[in-house]
C-alpha angles and dihedrals in degrees: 000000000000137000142172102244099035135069101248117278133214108237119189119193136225117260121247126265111261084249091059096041099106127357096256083058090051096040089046087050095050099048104032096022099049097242114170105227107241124179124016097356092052120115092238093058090043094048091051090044095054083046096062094045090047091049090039090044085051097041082048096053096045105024103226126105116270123205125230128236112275122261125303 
């Protein structure tokens, strides 16, 4: 990590949980576990992400700017 005070610094990071190994393990944990998805494969994330193509897919197809839905 770098920053701009400091002389750069060796991080090492924390291994994954046996569950988040691989993505059949998190898919696995998720189905049969009872793992509530969390990041990139949450519901949220994936919601907001269907809502930019929509919105990409309609400004393409008309050429004009469309706004997207308002916060969450």
């Amino acid at each position: 990590m770098r920053l701009p005070e400091n002389e750069e610094t060796l991080e090492t990071a924390k291994p994954l949980e046996k569950a988040k190994e691989d993505s059949v393990s998190y898919l696995r944990a998720v189905l049969l576990g009872g793992m509530k998805p969390e990041g990139q494969s949450s519901l949220e994330t994936n919601v907001i992400v269907t809502e930019i193509l929509d919105a990409a897919r309609q400004s393409a197809a008309t050429g004009k700017t469309v706004s997207l839905a308002g916060t969450r």
